[in-house]
C-alpha positions in Angstrom: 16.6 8.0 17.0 16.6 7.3 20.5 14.2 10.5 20.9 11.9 8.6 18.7 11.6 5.6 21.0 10.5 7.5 24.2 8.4 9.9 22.4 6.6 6.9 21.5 6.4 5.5 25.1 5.1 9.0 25.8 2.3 8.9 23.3 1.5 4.9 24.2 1.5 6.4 28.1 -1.3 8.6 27.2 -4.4 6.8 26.3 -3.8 4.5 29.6 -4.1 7.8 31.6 -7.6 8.5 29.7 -9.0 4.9 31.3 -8.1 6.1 34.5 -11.9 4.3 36.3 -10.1 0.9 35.0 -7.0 1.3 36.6 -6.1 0.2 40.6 -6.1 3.3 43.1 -2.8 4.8 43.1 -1.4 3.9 39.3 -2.4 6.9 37.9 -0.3 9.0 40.0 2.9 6.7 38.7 1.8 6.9 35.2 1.6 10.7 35.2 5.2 10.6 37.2 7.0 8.5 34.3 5.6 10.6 31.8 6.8 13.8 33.1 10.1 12.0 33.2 10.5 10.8 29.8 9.3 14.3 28.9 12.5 15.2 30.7 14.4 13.1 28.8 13.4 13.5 25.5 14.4 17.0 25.9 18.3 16.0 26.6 18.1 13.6 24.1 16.8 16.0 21.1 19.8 18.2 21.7 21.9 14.8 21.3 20.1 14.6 17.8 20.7 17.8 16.8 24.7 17.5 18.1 24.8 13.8 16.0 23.4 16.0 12.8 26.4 18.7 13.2 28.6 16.1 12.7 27.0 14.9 9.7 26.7 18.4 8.2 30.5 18.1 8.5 30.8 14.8 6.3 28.4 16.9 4.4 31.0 19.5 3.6 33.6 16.9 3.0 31.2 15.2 0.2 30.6 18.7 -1.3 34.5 19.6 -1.6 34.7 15.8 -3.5 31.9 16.5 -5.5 33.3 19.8 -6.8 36.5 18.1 -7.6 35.6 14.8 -9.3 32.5 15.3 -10.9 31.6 17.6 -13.5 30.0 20.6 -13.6 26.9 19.3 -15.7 26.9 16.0 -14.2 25.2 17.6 -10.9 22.6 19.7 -10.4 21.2 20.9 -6.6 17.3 21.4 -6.4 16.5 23.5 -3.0 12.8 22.1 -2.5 10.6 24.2 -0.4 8.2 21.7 1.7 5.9 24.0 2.4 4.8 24.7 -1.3 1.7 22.1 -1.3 2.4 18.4 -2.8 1.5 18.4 -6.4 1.0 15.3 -8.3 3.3 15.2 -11.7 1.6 14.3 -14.4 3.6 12.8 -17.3 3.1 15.9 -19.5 4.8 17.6 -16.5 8.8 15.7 -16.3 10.6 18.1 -17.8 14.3 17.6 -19.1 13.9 14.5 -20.3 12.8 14.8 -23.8 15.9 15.3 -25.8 17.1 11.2 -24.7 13.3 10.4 -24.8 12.4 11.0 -28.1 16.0 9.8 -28.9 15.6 6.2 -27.6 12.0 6.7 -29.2 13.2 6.8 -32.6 16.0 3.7 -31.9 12.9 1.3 -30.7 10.5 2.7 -33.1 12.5 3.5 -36.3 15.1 1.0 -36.5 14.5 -2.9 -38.6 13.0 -5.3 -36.5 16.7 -7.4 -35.7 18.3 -7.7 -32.1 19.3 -5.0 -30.6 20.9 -3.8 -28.0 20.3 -0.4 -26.2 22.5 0.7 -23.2 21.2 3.4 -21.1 23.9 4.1 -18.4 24.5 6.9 -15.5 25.0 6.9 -11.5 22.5 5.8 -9.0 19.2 8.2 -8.8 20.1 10.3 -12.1 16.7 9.3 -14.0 17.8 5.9 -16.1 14.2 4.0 -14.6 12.0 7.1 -14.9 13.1 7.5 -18.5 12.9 4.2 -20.0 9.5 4.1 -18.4 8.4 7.0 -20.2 9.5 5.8 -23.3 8.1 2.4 -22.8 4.9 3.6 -21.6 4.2 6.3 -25.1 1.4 5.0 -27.1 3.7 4.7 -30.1 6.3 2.4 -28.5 3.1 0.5 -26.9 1.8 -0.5 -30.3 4.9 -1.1 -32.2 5.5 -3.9 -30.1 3.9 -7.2 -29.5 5.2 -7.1 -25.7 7.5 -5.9 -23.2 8.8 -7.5 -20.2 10.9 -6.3 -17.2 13.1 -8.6 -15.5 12.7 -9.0 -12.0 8.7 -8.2 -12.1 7.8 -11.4 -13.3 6.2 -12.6 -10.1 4.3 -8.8 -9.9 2.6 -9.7 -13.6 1.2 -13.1 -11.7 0.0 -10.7 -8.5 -1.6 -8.5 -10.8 -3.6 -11.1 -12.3 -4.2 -11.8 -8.8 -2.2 -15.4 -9.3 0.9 -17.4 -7.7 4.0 -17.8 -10.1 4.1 -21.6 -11.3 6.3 -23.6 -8.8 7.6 -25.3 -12.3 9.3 -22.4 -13.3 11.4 -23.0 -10.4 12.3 -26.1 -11.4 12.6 -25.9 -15.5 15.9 -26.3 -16.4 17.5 -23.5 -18.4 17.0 -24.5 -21.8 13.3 -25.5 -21.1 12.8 -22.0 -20.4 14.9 -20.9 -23.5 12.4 -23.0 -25.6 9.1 -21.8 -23.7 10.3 -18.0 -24.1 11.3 -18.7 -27.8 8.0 -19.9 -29.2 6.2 -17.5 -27.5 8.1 -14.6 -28.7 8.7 -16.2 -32.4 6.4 -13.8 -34.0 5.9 -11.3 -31.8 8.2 -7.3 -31.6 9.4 -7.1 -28.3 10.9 -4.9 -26.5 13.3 -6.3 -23.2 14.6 -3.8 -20.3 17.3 -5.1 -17.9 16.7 -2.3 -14.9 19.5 -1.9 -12.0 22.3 -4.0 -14.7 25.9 -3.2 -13.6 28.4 -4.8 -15.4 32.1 -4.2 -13.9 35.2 -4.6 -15.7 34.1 -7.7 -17.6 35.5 -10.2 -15.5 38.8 -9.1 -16.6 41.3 -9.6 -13.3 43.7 -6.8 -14.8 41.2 -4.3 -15.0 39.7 -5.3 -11.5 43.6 -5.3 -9.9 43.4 -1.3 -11.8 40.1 -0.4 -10.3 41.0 -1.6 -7.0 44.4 0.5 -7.0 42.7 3.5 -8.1 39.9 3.1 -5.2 42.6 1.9 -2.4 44.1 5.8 -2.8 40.4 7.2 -2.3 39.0 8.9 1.1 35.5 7.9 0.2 33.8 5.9 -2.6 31.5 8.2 -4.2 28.3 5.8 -3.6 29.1 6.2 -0.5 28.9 9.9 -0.3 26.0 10.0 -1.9 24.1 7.6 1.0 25.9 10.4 3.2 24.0 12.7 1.3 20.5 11.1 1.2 21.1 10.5 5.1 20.7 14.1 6.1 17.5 14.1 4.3 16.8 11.3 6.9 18.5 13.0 9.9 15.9 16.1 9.2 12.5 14.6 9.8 10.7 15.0 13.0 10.5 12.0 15.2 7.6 10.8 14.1 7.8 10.4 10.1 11.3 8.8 11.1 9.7 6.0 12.2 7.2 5.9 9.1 10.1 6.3 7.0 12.1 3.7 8.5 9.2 0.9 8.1 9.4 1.0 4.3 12.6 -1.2 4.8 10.0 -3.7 5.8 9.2 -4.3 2.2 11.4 -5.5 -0.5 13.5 -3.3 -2.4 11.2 -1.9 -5.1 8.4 -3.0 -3.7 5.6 -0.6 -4.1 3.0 -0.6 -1.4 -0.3 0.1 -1.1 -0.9 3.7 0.7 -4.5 2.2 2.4 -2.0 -0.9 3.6 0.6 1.1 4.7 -1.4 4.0 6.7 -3.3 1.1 8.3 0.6 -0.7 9.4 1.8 2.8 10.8 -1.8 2.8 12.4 -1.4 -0.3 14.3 2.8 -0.1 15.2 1.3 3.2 17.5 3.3 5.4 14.9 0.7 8.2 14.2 0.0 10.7 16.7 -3.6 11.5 17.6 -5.1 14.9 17.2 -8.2 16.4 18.7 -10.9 16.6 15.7 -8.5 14.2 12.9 -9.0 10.8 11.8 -5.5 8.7 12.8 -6.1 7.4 8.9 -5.9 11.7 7.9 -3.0 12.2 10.3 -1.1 9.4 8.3 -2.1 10.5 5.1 -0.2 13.4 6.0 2.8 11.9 7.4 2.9 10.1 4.1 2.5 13.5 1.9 5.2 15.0 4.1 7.4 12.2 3.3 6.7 12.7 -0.8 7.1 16.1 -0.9 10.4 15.9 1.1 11.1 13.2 -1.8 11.9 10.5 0.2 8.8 8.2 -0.8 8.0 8.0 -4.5 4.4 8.2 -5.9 3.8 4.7 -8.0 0.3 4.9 -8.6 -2.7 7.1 -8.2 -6.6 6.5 -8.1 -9.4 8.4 -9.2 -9.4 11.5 -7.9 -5.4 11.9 -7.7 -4.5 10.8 -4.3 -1.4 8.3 -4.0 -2.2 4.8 -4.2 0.6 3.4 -4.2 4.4 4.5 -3.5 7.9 2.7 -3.1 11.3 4.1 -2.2 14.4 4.6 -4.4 16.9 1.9 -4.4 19.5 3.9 -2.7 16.9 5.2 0.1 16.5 1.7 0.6 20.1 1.4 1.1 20.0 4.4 4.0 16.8 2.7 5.5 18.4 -0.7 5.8 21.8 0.5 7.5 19.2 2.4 10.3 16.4 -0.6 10.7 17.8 -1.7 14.0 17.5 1.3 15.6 13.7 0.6 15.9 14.8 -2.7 16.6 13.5 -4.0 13.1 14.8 -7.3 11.3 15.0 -8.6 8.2 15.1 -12.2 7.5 15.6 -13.1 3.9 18.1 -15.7 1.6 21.0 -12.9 2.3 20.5 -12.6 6.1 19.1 -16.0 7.7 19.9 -14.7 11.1 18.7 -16.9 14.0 17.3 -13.8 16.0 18.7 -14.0 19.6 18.1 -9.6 20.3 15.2 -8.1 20.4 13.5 -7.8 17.0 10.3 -5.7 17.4 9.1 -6.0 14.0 10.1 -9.0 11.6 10.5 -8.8 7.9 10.5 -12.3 6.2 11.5 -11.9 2.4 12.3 -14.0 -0.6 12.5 -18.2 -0.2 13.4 -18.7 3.1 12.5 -21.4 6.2 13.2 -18.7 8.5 14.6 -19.9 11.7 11.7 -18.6 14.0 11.0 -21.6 16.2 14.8 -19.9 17.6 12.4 -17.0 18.5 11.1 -17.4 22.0 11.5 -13.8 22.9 7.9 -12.0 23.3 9.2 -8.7 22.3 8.2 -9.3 18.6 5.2 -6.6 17.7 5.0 -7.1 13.7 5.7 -9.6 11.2 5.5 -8.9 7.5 5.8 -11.8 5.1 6.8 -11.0 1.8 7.7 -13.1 -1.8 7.6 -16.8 0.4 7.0 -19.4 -2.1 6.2 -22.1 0.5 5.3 -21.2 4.4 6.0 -24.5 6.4 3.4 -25.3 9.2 5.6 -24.4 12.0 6.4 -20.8 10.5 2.9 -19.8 11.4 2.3 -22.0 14.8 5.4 -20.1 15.6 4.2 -16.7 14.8 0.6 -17.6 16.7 1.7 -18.8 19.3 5.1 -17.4 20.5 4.7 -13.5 20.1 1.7 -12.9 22.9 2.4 -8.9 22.3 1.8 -9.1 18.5 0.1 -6.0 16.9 0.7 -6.9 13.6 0.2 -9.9 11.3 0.6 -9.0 7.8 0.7 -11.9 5.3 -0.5 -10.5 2.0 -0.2 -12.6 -1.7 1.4 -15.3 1.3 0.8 -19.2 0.2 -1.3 -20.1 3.2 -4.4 -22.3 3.6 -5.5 -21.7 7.7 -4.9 -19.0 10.2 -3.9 -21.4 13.1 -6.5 -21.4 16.3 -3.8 -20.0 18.4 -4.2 -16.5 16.9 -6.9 -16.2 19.7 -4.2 -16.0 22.4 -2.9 -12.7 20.3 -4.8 -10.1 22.6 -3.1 -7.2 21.7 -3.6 -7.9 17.6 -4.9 -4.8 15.7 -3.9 -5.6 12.2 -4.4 -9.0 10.3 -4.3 -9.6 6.4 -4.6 -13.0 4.7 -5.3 -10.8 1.7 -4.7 -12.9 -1.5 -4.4 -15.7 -0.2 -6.0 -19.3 0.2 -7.4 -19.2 3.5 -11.2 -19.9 3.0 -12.3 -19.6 6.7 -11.3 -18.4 10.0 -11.2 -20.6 13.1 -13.8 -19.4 16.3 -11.5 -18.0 18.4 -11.0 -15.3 16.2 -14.2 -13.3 18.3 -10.9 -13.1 21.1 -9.4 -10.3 19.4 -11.2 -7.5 21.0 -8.4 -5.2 20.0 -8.5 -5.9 16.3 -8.9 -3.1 14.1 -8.6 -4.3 10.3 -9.2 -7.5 8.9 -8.5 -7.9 5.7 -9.5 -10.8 4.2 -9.8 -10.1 0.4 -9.7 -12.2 -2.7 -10.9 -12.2 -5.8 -11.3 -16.1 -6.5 -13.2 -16.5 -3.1 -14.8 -15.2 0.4 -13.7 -16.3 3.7 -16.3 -17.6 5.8 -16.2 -15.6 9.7 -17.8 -17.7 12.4 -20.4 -16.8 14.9 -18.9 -13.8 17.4 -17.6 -11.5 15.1 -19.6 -8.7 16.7 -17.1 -9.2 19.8 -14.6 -7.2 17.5 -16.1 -4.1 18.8 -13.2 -2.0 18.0 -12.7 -3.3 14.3 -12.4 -0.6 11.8 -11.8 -2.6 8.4 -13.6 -5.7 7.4 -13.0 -7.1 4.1 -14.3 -9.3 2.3 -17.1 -12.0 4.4 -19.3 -14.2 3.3 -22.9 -12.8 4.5 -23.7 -16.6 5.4 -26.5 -16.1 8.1 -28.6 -13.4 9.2 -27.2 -13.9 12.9 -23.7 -13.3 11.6 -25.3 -10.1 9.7 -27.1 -8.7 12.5 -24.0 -9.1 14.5 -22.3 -6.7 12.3 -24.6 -4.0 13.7 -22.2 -4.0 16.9 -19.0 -3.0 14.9 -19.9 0.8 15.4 -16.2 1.9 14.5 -16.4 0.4 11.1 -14.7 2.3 8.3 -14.6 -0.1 6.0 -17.1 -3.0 5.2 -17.3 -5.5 2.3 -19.4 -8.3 1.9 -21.0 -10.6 -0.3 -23.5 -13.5 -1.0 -25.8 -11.5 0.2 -29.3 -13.0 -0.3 -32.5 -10.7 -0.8 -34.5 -11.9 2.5 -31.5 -10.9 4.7 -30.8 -7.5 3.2 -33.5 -5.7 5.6 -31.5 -6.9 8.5 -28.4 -5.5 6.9 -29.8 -2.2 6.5 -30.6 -1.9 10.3 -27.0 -2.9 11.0 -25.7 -0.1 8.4 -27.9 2.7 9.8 -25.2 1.9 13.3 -22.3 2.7 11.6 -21.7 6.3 11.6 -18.3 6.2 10.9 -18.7 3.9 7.2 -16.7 5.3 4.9 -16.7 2.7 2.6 -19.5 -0.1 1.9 -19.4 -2.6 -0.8 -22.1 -5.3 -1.0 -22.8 -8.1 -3.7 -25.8 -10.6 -3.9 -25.5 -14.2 -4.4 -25.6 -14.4 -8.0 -26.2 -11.6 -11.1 -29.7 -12.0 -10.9 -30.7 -12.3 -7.2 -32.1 -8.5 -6.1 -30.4 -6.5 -3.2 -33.5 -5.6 -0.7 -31.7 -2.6 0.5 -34.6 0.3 0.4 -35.5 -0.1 4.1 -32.8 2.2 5.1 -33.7 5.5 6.1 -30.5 6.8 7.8 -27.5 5.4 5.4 -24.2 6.3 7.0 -22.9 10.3 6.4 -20.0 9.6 5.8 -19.9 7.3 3.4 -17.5 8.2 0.5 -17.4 4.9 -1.5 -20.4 2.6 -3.0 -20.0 -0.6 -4.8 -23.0 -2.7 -5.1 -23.0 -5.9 -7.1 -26.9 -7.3 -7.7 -30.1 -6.0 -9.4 -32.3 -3.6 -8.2 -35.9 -3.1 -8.8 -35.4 0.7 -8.5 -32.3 3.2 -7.5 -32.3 3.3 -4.0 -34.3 6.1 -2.1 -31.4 7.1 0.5 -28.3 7.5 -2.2 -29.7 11.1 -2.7 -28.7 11.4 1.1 -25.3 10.9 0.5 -23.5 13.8 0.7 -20.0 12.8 1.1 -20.1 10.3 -1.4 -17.1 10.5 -4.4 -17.0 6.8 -6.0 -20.5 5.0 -7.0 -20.0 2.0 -8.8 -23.1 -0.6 -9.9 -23.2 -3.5 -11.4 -25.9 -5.9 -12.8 -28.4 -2.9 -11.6 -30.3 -3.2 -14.3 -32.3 -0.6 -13.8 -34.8 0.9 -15.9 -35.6 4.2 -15.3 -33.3 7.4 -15.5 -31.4 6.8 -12.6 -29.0 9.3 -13.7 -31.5 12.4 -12.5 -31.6 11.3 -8.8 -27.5 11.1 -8.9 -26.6 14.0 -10.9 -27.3 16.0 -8.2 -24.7 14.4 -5.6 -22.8 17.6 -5.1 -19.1 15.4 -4.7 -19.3 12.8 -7.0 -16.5 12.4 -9.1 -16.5 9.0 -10.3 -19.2 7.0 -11.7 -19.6 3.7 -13.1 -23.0 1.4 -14.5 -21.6 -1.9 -15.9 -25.1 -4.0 -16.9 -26.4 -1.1 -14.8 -29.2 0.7 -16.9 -31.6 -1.0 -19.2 -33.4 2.1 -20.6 -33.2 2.8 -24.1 -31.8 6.8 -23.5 -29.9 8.5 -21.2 -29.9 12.0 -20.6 -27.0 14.1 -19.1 -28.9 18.0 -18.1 -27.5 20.8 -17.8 -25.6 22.0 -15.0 -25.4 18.1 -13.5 -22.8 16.1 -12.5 -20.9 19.4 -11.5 -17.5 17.5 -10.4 -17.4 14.0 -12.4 -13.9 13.0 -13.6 -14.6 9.6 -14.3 -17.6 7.9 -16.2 -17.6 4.5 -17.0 -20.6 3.2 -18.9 -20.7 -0.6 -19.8 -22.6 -3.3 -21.9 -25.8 -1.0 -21.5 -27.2 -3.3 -24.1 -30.5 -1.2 -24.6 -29.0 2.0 -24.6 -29.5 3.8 -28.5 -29.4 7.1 -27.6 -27.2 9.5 -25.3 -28.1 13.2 -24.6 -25.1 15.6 -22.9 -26.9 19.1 -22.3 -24.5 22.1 -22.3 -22.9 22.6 -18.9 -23.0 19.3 -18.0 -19.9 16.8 -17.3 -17.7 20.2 -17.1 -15.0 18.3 -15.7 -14.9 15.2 -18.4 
């Protein structure tokens, strides 16, 4: 791994030799000296990797000779998967091998009197048990048979989807208040319970523990143990620069699954991608995640529209092999298991679970990133700490986090490219905020609410992602014309008389990608015709508020995939000006049309998956013309 860390001083060397007219006469000459030394290096220490994965393919060996004697024959079989063949997505249709125990538990759930029962579904680490009692849960039939189904350890997940923090009273209920509360709700309801990663060994019974323990004690190697052996040469074969992509997933919780847009933007800003002449740092990572699937490492959790990963997670016992390597990026996890005061260097800082994490112990500035994960309760001094201690911080990531204020101090944070108070409380953001000249995304989304930015947010000249703002004042809207790197923008409370202004700052962002803009209320009327030149680029339109009339410069967007409108209200056809978007594929009017027919001709909408038409309230008549919708 250590070819990892100076390929990586290498790459950071690079773009300071670019701003050679800002540097003092005679540093350039140095620079290009230490890179063509650690060039030199990397190449001795590359040959010391591929020496350290000898030595593994030995233990390799070992493991297979164990294998063949303890296990089997039908308990193993070895895939060869060729990473070259391009990454498919698996549909559900698709998982083969499963269907005999599938349609097996099927018929137990389904089938059986409604009475408690209990179903054990048992096997080795990685063998399927998860995959296939999700299938099964997830068929239609076992989906309306019962009333509900719940899945321990997810509890908190059901109150983040509904974008909500857990009750602190269920903390503190004792045992047989929850008993009750659980009873009467599930009274008169079918239910079906699953109890996912449940080892139960030898019953508690000391004799059969003594047994076990003799048995093992004669052993070379536990078998779990092999197997991490195994999964570690998986590991041990990446190039240097997915190792460190792989590696970060230890940041998260243990079957956490992450957002792909989060995660590509975290690898972004820990200097982890490699640029390419002509390719988007975003693209590059998109690949390095794609590489990781299709080597199997990373599993795909969710997928969005047009069947790109939306969210992925690691298996349990990957986690395992990226835990034992964290500190070799000098990562650290603090969490109720490993409250470490951190005296070594910890370049990136994972705070999991309910924990008052020693930090003010953390005086160090060689801290770069700080993810905070599953915190019921983040004391004051957590975050003055992380303000105001780590001066090099690139990353501040404190997503679904129970916080109310981003502390002044994060002004003093120069190098700061990534900040999130996603889903949280925080309702503004203090001035000095317009210090961050570095930041890239800002992520500021929540459902409930908008944040309010003060004045000298266009000082964030090299902000990329900026989500979700509260269009205030027209000064704080024409500002936003001097984010030219914006990729992503989404704002709201826009009122009618400003939206002129925030057309001209639009037509300045060639680079949008993604735009998203709400009015003030349902019925107040986005003023957005007086753009002439929208943004190429963009791929992604959301737009919340009525208009008088579909607006004259969608027809110009070429690139664009997702339109969404709401409240349009619009009365006239609007469907003929989009049919025509060659790359549409998904398409939604909720109170967007208020016409009385719409009319789908033939040879339109040539690539749609996804239409979505709702409470149309005047709609009475629908007309699909052969050759149209070929895709739906």
């Amino acid at each position: 791994m250590a070819e990892s860390a100076v390929r990586l001083v290498i790459h950071n060397l690079a773009p300071l030799l670019v701003q050679e007219a800002r540097l003092l006469e005679g540093i350039r000459g140095k620079f290009e000296s230490i890179q063509g030394e650690l060039e030199f290096i990397w190449s001795f220490l590359r040959d010391a990797d591929a020496k350290a994965e000898k030595e593994d393919m030995r233990c390799c060996t070992n493991m297979g000779q164990a294998k063949q004697g303890e296990l089997s024959n039908g308990a193993i079989h070895d895939t060869w998967h060729n990473p070259r063949v391009a990454y498919l997505f698996i549909e559900e249709v698709e998982v083969v091998g499963i269907e005999y125990h599938r349609d097996k538990l099927m018929n137990w759930l389904v089938e059986r009197p409604s009475s408690h029962t209990v179903i054990s579904v048992v096997g080795i680490g990685g063998v399927g048990k998860t995959t296939l009692v999700k299938k099964v849960c997830d068929n239609e039939n076992v989906v309306e048979h019962f009333d509900c189904s719940l899945l321990r350890g997810m509890i908190k997940q059901f109150y983040k989807a509904r974008k909500e923090f857990a009750p602190k009273e269920i903390d503190k209920m004792e045992e047989t208040e929850l008993i009750n509360e659980s009873r009467q709700y599930l009274l008169e309801r079918r239910y079906v319970v699953v109890f996912d990663d449940t080892w139960n060994r030898c019953e508690g019974l000391s004799l059969a523990i003594v047994s076990i323990g003799g048995l093992l004690s004669t052993k070379v190697k536990v078998v779990s143990e092999c197997i991490i052996k195994i999964l570690s040469l998986s590991y041990h074969d990446l190039p240097y620069n997915l190792k460190a992509c792989f590696l970060y997933f230890g940041m998260f919780l243990e079957d956490y699954s992450v957002d792909c847009a989060r995660l590509i933007q975290l690898w972004i800003s820990k200097v982890f991608v490699k640029e390419k002449k002509g390719i988007t740092l975003e693209e590059i990572a998109q690949d390095y995640l794609n590489q990781l699937i299709q080597r199997s490492l990373v599993q795909v959790a969710n997928v969005d529209y047009v069947g790109s990963t939306r969210s992925c997670l690691v298996h349990d016992m990957m986690h395992e092999v990226i835990i034992s390597r964290l500190e070799e990026l000098n990562f650290r996890l603090v969490s109720k298991q490993n409250c470490l005061s951190i005296e070594r260097i910890a370049r990136c800082l994972s705070i999991q679970n309910k924990v008052n994490a020693p930090l003010e112990s953390i005086t160090n500035s060689h801290t770069r990133s700080i993810i905070i994960l599953g915190v019921d309760e983040v004391p004051n001094f957590v975050l003055l700490t992380c303000f105001a201690n780590f001066k090099l911080m690139r990353t501040m990531d404190c997503e679904g986090v129970p916080i109310d204020y981003i502390p002044k101090e994060v002004g003093n944070l120069f190098h700061l490219k990534y900040l999130s108070s996603r889903d949280t409380n925080v309702q503004m953001l203090p001035k000095s905020i317009s210090k961050l000249h570095n930041l890239e995304t800002l992520d500021l989304k929540y459902f409930k609410q908008v944040v309010m930015i003060p004045s000298g947010i266009g000082y964030l000249e090299s902000l990329q992602k900026l989500h979700k703002v509260e269009a205030n004042s027209a000064t704080l809207i024409e500002e936003l014309g001097r984010l030219r790197q914006l990729r992503k923008l989404n704002i709201s409370k826009l009122k009618r008389e400003d939206g002129m202004v925030l057309c001209l700052a639009l037509e300045k962002m060639s680079y949008l990608q993604s735009l998203r803009i709400s009015s003030t209320s349902e019925e107040e009327v986005l003023e957005l015709q007086s753009m002439s030149s929208p943004p190429s680029l963009l791929q992604t339109l959301t737009l919340g508020g009525q208009l008088e009339k579909l607006l004259e410069w969608i027809p110009k967007l070429k690139c664009v995939a997702r339109i969404v409108l709401l409240w349009s209200r619009l009365m006239d056809d609007s469907l003929k000006v989009l049919q025509a978007l060659p790359n549409l594929l998904h398409l939604w009017l909720y109170e967007g049309y208020e016409g009385k027919e719409l009319h789908f001709e033939e040879g339109s909408f040539q690539k749609l998956k996804f239409l979505r038409l709702s409470s149309l309230g005047g709609l009475n008549r629908l007309i699909i013309d052969e050759g149209a919708l070929p895709f739906l």
